[in-house]
Every structure is written in C-alpha cells, then in structure tokens.
Backbone as numpy.savetxt, mean C-alpha at the origin, in Angstrom:
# Nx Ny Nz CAx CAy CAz Cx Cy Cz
21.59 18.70 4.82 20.67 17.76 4.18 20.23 18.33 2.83
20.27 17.81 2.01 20.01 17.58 0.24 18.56 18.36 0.46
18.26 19.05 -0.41 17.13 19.62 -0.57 15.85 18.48 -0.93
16.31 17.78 -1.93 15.21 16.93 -2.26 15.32 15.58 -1.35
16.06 15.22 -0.72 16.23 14.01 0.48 14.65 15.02 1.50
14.84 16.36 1.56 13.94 16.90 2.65 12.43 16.86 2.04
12.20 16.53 0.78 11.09 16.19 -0.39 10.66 14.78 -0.68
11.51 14.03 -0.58 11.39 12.38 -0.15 10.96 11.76 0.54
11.58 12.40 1.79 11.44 12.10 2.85 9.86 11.50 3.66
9.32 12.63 3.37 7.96 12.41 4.24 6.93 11.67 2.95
7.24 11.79 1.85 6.06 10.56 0.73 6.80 9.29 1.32
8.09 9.06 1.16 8.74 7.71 1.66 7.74 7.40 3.36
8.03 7.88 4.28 7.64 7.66 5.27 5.94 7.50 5.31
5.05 8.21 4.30 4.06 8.00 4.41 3.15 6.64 3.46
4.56 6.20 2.05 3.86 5.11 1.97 4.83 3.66 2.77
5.25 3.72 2.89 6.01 2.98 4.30 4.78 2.77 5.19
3.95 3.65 5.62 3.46 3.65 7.11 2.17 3.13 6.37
1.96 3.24 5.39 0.48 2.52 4.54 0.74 0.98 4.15
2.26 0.34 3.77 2.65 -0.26 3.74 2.55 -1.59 5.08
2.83 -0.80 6.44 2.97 -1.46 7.57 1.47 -1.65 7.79
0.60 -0.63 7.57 -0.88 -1.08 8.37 -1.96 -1.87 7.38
-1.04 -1.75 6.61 -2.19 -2.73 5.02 -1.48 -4.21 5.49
-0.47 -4.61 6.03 -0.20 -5.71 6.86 -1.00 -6.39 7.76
-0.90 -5.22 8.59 -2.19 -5.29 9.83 -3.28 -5.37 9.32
-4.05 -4.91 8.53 -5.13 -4.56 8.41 -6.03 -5.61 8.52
-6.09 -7.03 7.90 -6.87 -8.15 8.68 -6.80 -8.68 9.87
-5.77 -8.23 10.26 -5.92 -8.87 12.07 -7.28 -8.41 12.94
-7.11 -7.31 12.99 -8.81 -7.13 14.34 -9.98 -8.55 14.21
-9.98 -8.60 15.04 -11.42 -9.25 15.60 -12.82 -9.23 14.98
-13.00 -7.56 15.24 -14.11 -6.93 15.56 -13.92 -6.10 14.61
-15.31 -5.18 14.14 -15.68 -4.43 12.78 -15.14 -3.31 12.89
-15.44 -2.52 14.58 -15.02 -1.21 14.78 -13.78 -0.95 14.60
-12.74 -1.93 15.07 -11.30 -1.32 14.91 -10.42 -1.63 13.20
-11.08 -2.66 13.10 -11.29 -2.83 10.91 -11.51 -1.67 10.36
-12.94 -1.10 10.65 -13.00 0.12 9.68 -12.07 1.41 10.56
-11.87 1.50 11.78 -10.83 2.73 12.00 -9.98 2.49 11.37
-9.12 1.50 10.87 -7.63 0.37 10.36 -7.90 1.70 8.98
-9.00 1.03 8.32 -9.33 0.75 7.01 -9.23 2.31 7.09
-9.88 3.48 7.59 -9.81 4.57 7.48 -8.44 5.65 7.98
-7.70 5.06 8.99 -6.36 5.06 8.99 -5.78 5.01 7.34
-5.65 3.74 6.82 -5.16 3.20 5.65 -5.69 4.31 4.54
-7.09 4.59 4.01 -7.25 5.38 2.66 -6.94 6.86 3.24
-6.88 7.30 4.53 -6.22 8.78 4.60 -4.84 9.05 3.86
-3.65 7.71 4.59 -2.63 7.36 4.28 -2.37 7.11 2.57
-3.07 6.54 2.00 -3.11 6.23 0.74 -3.49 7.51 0.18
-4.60 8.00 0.12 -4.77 9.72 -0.37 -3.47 10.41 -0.29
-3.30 11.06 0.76 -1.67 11.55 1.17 -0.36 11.32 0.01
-0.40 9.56 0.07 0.84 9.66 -0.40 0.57 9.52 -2.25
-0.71 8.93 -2.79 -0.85 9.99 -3.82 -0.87 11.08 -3.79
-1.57 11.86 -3.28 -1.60 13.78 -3.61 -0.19 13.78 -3.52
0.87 13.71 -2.68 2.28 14.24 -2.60 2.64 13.88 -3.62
3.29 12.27 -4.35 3.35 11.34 -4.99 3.61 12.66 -6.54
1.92 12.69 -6.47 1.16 13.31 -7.78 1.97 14.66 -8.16
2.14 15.22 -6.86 2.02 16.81 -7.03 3.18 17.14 -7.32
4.86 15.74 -6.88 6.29 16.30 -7.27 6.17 15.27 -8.08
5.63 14.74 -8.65 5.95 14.21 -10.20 5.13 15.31 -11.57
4.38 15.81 -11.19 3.82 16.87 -11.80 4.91 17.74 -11.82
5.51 18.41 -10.90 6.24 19.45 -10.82 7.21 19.28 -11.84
7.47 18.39 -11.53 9.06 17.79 -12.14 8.92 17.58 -13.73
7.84 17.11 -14.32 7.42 17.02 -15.40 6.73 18.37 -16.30
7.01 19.62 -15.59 6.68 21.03 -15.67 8.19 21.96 -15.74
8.83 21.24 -14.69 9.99 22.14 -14.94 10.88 21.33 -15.75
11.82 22.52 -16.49 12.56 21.81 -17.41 14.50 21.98 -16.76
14.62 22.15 -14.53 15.96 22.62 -14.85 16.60 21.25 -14.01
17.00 21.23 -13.06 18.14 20.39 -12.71 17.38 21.05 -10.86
16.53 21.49 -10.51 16.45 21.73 -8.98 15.87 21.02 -8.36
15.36 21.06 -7.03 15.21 20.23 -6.18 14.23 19.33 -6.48
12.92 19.91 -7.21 11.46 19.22 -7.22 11.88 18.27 -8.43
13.16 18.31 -9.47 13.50 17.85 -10.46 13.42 16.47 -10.04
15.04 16.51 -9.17 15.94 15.34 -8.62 15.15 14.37 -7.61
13.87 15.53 -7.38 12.58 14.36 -6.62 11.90 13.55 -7.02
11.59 14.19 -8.28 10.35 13.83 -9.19 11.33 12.44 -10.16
12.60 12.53 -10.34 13.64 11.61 -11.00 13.41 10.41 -9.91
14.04 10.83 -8.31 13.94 9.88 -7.67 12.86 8.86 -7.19
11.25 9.50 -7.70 10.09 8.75 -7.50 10.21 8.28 -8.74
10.77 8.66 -9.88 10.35 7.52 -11.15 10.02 5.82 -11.02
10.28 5.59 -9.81 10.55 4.03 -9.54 9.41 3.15 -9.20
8.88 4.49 -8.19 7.42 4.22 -7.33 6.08 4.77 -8.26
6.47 5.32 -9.70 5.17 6.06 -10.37 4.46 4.77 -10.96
5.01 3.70 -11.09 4.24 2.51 -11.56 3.23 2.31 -10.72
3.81 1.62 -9.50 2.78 0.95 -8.40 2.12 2.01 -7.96
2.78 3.45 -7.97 1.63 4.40 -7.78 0.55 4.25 -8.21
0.48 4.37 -9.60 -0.64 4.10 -10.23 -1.89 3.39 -10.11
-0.96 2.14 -9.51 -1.45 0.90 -9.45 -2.64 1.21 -8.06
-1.62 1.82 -7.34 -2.58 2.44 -6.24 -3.60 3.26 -6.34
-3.44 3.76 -7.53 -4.67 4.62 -7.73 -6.24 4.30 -8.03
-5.59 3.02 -8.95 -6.53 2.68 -9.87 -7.34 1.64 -9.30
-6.42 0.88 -8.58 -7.04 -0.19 -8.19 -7.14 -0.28 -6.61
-6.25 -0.14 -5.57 -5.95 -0.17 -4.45 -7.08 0.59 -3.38
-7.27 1.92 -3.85 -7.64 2.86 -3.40 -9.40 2.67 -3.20
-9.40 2.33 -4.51 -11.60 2.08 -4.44 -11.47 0.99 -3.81
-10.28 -0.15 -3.39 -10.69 -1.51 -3.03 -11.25 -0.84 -1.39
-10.06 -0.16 -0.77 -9.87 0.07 0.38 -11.09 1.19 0.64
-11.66 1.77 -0.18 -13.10 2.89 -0.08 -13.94 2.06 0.40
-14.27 0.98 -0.30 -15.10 -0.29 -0.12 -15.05 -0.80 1.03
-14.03 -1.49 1.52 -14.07 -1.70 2.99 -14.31 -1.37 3.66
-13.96 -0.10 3.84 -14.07 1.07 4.77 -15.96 0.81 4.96
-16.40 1.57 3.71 -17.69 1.65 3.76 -18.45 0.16 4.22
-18.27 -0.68 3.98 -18.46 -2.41 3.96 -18.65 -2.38 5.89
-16.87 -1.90 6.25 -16.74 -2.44 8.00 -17.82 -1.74 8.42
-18.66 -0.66 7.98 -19.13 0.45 8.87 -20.39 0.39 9.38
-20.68 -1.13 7.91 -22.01 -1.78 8.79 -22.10 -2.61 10.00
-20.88 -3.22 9.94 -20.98 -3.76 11.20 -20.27 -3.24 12.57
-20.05 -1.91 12.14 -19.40 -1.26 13.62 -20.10 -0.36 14.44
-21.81 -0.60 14.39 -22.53 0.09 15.46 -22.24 -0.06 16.58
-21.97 -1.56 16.74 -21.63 -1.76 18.13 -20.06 -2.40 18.20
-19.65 -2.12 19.58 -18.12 -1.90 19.99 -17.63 -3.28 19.24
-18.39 -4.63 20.22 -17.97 -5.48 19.98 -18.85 -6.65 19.10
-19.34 -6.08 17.42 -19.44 -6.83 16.65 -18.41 -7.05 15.86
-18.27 -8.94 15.94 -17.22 -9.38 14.86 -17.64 -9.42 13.86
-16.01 -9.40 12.58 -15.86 -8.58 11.83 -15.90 -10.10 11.02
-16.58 -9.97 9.94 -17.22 -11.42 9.47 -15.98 -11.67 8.80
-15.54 -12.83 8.58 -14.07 -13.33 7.74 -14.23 -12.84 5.93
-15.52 -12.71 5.41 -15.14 -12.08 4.26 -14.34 -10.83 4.01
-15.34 -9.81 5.34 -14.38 -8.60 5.58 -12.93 -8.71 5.03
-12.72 -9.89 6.60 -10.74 -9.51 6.90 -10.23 -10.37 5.58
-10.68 -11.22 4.69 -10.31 -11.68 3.71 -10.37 -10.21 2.44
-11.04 -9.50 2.36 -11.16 -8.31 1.94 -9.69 -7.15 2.00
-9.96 -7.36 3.36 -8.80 -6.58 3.90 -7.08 -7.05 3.36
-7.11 -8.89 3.08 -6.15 -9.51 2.94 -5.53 -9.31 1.42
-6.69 -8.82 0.86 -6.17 -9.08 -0.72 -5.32 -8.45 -1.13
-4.35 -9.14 -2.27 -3.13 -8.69 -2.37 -3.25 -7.89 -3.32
-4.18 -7.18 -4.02 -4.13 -5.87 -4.78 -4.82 -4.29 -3.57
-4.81 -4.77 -2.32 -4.23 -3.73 -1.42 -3.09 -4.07 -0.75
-2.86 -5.13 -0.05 -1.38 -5.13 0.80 -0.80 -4.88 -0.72
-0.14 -5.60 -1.55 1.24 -5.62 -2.32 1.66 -4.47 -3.13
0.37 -3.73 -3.42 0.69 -2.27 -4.34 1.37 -1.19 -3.14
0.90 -1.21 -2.04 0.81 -0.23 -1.38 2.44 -0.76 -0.30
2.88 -2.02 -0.47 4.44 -2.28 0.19 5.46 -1.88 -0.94
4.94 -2.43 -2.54 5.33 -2.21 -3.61 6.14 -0.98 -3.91
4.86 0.27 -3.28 5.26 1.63 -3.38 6.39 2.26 -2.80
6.04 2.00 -1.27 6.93 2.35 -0.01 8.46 1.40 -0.17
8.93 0.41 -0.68 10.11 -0.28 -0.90 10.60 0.67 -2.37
9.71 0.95 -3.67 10.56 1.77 -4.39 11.07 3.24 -4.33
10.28 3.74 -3.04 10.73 4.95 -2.88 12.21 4.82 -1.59
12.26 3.80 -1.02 13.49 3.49 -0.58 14.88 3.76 -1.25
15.53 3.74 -2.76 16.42 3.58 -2.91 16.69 5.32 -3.47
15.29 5.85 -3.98 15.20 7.40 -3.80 16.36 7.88 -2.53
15.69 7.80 -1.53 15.97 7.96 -0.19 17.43 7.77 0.02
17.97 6.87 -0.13 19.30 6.67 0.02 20.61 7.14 -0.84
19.83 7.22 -2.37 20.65 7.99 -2.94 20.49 9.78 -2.45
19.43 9.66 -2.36 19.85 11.60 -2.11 20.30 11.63 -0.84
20.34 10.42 0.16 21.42 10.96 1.25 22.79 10.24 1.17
23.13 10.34 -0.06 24.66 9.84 -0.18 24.86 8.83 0.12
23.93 7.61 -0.12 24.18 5.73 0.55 23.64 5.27 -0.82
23.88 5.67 -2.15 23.56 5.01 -3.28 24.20 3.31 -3.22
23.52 2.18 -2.52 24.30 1.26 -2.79 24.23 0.34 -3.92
23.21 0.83 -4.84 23.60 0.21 -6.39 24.02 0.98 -7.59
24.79 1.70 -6.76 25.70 2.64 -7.82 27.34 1.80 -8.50
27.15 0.62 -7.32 29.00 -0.33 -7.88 28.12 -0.76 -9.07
29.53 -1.42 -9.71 29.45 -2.44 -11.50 28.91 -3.18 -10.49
28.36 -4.10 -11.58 27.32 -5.48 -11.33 26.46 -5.79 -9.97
25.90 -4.08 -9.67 25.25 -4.50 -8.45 23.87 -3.95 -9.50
23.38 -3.33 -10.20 22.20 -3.23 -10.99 21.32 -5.06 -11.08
21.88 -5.67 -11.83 21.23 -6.50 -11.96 20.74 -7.37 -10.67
21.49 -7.81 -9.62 21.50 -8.60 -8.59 20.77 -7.61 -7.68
20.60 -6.58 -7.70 19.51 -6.07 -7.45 18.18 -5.80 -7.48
18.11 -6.33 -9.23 16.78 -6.16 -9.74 16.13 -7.56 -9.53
17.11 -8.29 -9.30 17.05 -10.13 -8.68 16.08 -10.03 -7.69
17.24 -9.55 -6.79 16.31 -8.98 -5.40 15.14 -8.50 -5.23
14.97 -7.75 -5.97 13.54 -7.16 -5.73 12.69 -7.46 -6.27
12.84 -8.17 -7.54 11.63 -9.14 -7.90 11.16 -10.18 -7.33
12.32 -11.21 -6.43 11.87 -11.99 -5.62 11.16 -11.60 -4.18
11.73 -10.25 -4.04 11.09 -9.85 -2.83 9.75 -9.93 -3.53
9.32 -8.78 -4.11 7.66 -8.91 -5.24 6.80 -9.56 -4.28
7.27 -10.99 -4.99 7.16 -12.35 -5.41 6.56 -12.71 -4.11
7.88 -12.63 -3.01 7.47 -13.36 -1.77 6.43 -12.64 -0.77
6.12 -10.97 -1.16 5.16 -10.44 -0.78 4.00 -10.93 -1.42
3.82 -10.35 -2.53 2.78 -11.38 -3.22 1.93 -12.65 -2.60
2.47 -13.83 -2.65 2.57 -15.01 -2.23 1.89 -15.16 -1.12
2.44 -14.25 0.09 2.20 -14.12 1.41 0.72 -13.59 1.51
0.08 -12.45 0.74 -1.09 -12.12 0.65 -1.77 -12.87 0.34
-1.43 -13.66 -1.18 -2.64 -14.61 -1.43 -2.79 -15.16 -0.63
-1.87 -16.00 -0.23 -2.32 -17.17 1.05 -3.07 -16.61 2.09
-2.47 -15.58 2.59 -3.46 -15.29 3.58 -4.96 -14.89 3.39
-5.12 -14.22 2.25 -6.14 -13.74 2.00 -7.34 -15.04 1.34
-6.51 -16.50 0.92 -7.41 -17.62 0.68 -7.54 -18.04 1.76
-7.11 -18.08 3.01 -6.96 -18.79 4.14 -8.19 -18.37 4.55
-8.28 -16.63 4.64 -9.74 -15.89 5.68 -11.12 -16.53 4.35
-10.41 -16.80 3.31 -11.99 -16.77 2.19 -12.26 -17.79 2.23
-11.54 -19.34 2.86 -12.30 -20.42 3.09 -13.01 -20.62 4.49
-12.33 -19.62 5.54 -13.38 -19.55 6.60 -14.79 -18.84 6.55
-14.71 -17.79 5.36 -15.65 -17.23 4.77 -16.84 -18.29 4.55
-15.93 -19.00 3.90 -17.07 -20.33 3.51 -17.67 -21.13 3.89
-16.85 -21.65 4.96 -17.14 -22.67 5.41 -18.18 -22.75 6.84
-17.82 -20.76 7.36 -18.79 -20.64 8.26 -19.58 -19.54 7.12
-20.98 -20.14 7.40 -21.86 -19.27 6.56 -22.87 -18.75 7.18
-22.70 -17.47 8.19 -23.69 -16.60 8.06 -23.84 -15.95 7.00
-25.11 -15.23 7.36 -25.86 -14.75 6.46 -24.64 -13.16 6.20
-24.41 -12.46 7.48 -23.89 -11.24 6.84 -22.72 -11.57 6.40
-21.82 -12.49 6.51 -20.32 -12.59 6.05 -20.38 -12.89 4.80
-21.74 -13.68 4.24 -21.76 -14.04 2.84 -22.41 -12.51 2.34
-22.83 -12.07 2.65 -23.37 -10.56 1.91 -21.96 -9.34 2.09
-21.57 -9.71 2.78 -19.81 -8.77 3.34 -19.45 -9.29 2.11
-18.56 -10.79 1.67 -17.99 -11.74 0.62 -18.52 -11.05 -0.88
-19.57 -11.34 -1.10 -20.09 -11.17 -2.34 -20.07 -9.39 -2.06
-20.33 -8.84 -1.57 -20.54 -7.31 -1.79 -19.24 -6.54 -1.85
-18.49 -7.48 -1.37 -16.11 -6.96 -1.85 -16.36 -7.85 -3.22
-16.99 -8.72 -3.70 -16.07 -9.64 -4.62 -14.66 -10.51 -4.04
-14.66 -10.98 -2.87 -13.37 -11.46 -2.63 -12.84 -12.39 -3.35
C-alpha cells in the first residue's frame, strides 16, 4: 500500500462519516439525541479539519516529491469546501450543539422543528458531503483505480459532479424549508426562540 493512500485514507473516511451523519442529523425526535448527533458531527468536523489542515500545510512546506507531498496534491480538490467548512459549517454546527442543549435536560423533550430545520441547512449537510466526495478520487488514484485518467473522461466528469452538487444541494433546501414551515406554522414559544436564535 502507497504511502500516501495510508495518509488519505483516514481524512477520507473521517469526512465521509461527517458527511453520512450531517444527513441524519435532523431526523431525532427529541433534543437529547440532536445534540449527541450534533456533538458526534463538530468532533468529526474538527478532526477532519485539523488532519485536512496539517497535510496541506506539510505539503505546502516541503518542496520534494514524498509522501505528505502526493497527499497534500491529492487533497487539492477538497481544500475549497474545506474551507468552506471552516468558515461557515463549523460555527453553524457549534450553535446547534449549544441551541439542542437547552432542551436536553430531560430524556424525552422534543426537539422543536426550528432546531431540526437548523440541523437541515444546506450550508452544513452540503459543505461537509462536498468534502468527503472530493477526497474520493484522491483515494482511488493513490490506490491505482485513477478512473479519470482516459481522454475525454475529465470533462464528463466534471458534468457529473456538478450535477451531483446540485442534486445534493436541492435535497437540503427542501428539506430544510419543509422543517421551517412546520417551524411556523406550529408556534410555540421555544421553537420560535430555537428559529430566530439559529437564524434559519
């Protein structure tokens, strides 16, 4: 196994796995298992910045052709939406966290729909699938499965993955307008102070 495939490997798998639970993350019911979700999720997100950070740093320090190089080359893809995660993703998901924690004194208080509309928004799900899909093709080239290395597979690729984007995208908003008109339409008092205190 490729030295830097063994350097890939676990940032790939860790924004992948931030990827899958920022999916989940509006489903629960109830507040308590929201903010465990939510605190699951910014451990995961920390992680795969610090790694993220630390072999693109490297790589941008050394000047040869070795392992932390061909790593730091192969994340070039994911340093965008990284970012994106940094800047924006990361305080959204702090917020929640802190937000669910009022209502998780007890086991079974529900988790007001601004919350999980909170949870839905697509500047946390889409940055954080965004990430984990560009560190995918990393992955495959350093284990010898480069499959857009043929002529004319570059572009029909880049097809691909913008429509993917797209159809992730899409999928968040909706969902995330779907929980913000139940937001509305049922109006307690804490779901409207949950609502306005995310900005949903």
């Amino acid at each position: 196994m490729d030295g830097h495939l063994i350097v890939l490997l676990p940032i790939a798998g860790v924004w992948l796995a931030a990827g899958l639970l920022a999916e989940r993350l509006p489903r629960p019911h109830h507040a308590r298992p929201l903010r465990r979700r939510t605190g699951w999720l910014l451990a995961l997100t920390a992680t795969g910045l610090g790694l993220t950070a630390a072999v693109l740093a490297a790589g941008l320090t050394s000047a040869g052709t070795g392992t932390v190089d061909r790593a730091a080359a192969g994340l070039a893809l994911a340093a965008t939406p990284a970012l994106l995660v940094a800047v924006v993703t990361a305080r959204r998901v702090r917020r929640l966290w802190a937000a669910a924690g009022a209502f998780a004194a007890a086991p079974e208080t529900p988790a007001p729909h601004g919350l999980r509309a909170a949870a839905a928004h697509p500047l946390i799900g889409l940055p954080l699938q965004v990430t984990g899909l560009a560190t995918v093709p990393a992955v495959l080239s350093a284990s010898g499965l480069d499959l857009f290395a043929g002529p004319g597979t570059t572009g029909a690729a880049v097809t691909v993955a913008a429509l993917g984007v797209a159809a992730i995208g899409i999928r968040h908003a909706l969902r995330h307008s779907r929980l913000a008109e139940r937001s509305l339409t049922r109006r307690p008092g804490s779901a409207r102070a949950a609502s306005a205190a995310l900005h949903v």
